[in-house]
N, C-alpha and C positions, 0 to 999 in steps of 0.2 A: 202196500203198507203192511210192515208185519205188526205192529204194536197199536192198537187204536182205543180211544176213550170209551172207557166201559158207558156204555147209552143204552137205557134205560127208558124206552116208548111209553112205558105202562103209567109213569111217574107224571107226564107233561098233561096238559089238557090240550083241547083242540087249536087246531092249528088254521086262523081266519084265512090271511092272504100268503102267498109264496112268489118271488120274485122270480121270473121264467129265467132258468140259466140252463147250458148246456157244460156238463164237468169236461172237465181238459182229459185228454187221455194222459191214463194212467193215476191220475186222481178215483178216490173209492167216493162211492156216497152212502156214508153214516145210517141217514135219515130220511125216509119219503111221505112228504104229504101227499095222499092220494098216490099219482102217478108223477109228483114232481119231487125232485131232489130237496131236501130239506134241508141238510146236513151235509158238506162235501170237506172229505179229507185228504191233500195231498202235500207234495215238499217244492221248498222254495229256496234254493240254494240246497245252503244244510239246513235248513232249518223246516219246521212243520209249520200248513197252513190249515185253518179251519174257514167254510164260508158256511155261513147261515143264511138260507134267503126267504126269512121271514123275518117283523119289524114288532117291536113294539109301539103300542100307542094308549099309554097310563089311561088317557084320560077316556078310553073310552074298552078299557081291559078291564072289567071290573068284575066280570062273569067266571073267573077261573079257567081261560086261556091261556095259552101255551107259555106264555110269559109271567103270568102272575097266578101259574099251577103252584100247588104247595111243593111238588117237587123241582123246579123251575133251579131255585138258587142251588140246592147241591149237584145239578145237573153242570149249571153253569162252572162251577166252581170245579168240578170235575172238568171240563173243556180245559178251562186255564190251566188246570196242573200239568194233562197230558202236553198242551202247546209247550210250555219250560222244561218237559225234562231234556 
């Protein structure tokens, strides 16, 4: 991939669980918790895929983890612009 979403580690908080995946070749990964893929960016057709393989769980995120970090939403938000262009 030559164009990929500005990501920004510093902003998120900790990162609880990661879903075990293995990236497709050719696919990049973004983002590593610990020593697992966090963050994988590759293409799907024409078109750009992102996989995130961690979850939110509201009811029990209330500590300023990865998802409910103060930088969390313009992270997110950033994902989505780069997925549309």
């Amino acid at each position: 991939m030559t164009a990929r979403p500005d990501v920004d580690p510093a902003l998120l908080g900790p990162v609880r669980r990661v879903m075990p995946v293995t990236p497709k070749q050719g696919a990049e990964v973004l983002l590593k918790a610990g020593d697992h893929p966090l963050l994988i960016a590759g293409q799907a057709g024409q078109g750009r895929v992102l996989v995130l393989t961690t979850w939110a769980q509201p009811s029990t995120l209330d500590d300023g983890t990865f998802m409910v970090a103060p930088g969390w939403q313009p992270f997110a938000a950033r994902l989505m612009a780069w997925l549309s262009e």
